[in-house]
N, C-alpha and C positions, 0 to 999 in steps of 0.2 A: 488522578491521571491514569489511564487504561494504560498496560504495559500490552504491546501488539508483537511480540514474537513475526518472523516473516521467515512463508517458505517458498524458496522461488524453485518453478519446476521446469526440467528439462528431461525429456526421454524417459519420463517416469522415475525420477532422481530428484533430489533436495542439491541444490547447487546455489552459489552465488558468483554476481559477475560483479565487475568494476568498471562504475561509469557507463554501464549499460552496454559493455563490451561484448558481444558473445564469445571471441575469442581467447577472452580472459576467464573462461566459466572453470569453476572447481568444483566437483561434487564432491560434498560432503556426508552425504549418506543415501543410500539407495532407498530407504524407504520413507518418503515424505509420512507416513502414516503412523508409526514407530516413534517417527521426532515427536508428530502430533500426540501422540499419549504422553510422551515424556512430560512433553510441556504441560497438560492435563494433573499428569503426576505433583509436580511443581505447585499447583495453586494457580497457573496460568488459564486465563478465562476466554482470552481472546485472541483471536488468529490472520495474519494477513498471508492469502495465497497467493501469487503469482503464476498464470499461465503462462509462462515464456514460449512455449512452441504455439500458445493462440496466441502471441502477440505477433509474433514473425507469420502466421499461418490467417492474421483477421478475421478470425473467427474461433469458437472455443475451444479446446482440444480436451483437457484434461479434467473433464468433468468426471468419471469414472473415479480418479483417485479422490476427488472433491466430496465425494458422495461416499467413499468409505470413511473420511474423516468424520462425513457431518455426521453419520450413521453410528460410527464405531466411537464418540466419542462424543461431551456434551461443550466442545469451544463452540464461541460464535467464530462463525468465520466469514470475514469481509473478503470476496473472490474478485480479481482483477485479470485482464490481462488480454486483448484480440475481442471483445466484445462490442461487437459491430452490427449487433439487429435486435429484434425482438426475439426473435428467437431462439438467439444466443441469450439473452436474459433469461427467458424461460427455461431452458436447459440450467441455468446455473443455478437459480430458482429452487428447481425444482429436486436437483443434487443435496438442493439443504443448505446452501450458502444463506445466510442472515442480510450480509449488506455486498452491494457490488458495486466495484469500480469503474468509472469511466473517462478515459482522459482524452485520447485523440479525437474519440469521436464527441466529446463536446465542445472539440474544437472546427473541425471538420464534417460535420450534421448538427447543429444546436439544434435544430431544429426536431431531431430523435430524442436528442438524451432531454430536454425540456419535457418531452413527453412522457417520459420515461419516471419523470421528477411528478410528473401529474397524476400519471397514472400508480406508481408505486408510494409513493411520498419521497420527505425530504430527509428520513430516517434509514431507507434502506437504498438509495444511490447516493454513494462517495462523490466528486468531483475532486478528478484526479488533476494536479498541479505541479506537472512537471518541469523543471526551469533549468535554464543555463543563459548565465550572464542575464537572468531577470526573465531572460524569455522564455513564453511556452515550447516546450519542445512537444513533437509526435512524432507517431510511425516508427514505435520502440526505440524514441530518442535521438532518431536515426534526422529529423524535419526541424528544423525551427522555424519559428510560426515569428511574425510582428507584434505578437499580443506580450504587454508589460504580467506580471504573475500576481503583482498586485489588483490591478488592475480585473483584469480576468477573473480574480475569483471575488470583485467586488460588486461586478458586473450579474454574475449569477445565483451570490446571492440577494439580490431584488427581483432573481426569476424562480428562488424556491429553494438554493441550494442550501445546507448548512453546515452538512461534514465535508469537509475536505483535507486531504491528502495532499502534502505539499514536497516533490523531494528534489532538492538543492542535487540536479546529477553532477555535479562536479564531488558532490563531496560521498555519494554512494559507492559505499563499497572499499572506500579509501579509510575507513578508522582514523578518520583525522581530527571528529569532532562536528556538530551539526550546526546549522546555518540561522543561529540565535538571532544575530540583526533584521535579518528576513522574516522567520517569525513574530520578532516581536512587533515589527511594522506593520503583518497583516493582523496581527490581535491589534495592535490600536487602532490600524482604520477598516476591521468588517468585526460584524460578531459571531462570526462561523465558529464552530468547533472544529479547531486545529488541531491535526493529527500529524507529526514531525515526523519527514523519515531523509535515514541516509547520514551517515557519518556517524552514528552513535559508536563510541569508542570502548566508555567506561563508564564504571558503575554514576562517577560525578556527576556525567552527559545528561542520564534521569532526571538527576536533581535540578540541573539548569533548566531543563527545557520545562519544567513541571514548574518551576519558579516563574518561568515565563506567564504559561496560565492557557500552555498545551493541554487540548483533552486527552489528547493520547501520542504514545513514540511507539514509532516501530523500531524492531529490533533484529538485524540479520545474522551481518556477518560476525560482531562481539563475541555472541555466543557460542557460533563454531568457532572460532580460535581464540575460544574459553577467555576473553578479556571479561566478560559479565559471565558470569555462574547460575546454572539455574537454583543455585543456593539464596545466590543475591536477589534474584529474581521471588521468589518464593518470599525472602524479607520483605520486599518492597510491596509486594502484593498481599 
């Protein structure tokens, strides 16, 4: 299982929110680039970014810091966040991002992000799976959509998708522990490569979701208030 370290960006800041609150955000360290070596440092391989100011802004914002990580450091990094055209891909693309995220708008343009799946493969677009109470949320969380999460990501992959990103928002950002029933239900009915995120607490959490037969957890706020060590992290990896 990929251990996916996450660094959410606001104002050019490493911060985390709860439940996808903005008003809830804490920054954690000013330099998103700095955590990225650390975690480098670590034995850590793999990186999930988050553009918070392109997700609120629908379009990319933070490609400049994107492009010192990819540049200044050898993670792969899976970039997420307000990606809303081709262009916006391009940009991220071309910053050095590996794999990029797409959630709203494979909800609200399939028709884009299918192409995107055509055009790039089914290796470097995510299909982002964000749920509350089962359903897709969009619009930074902010929309609930009628589409079941099961559902939704069962549906696209018979249209190419295979990695997906799935995160339980009630449980992000809360260290309460991550949304195992729901996993396990879409590992038994798709064969996607599930990527867990949101509520991971403790070092245990790994273990669970790795038992499941997760390809990968993301990992945010643990780390900043040191529940997971990049000691432990470093072990596992």
């Amino acid at each position: 299982m990929r251990i996916i370290p996450a660094i959410d960006i606001i104002d050019g800041q490493c911060v985390r929110l709860s439940k996808g609150d903005y008003n809830t955000k804490i920054v954690y360290n000013e330099s998103p680039l700095e955590v990225a070596k650390a975690y480098e440092a670590n034995g850590i391989k793999y990186l999930h970014v988050v553009d918070l100011d392109g997700a609120k802004s629908q379009h990319i914002v933070n490609y400049k810091l994107l492009e010192a990580i990819c540049s200044r450091t050898n993670l792969k990094v899976d970039f997420g966040g307000g990606l809303k055209s081709d262009e916006d891909l391009r940009i991220a693309f071309e910053s050095g991002a590996n794999q990029i995220t797409g959630g709203s708008i494979a909800v609200k343009n399939p028709t884009l992000f299918k192409s995107w799946l055509e055009k790039y493969g089914s290796e470097k677009i995510i299909l982002g799976a964000d749920c509350s109470s089962r359903k897709i949320m969009t619009a930074g969380w902010l929309d609930q959509s009628e589409l079941d999460v099961v559902d939704f990501i069962s549906d696209y992959e018979t249209q190419g998708a295979s990695y997906v990103i799935c995160t339980d928002i009630a449980k992000d950002g809360m260290l309460e522990g991550t949304s195992n029933e729901l996993y396990k239900e879409i590992i038994e009915k798709t064969n996607v490569k599930l990527i867990a995120s949101g509520g991971v607490a403790c070092f245990n959490d790994l273990l669970l979701v790795k038992a499941l037969g997760c390809e990968g957890v993301i990992i945010g706020k643990a780390i900043y208030e040191g529940r997971i060590t990049l000691k432990d992290l470093k072990q596992l990896c």
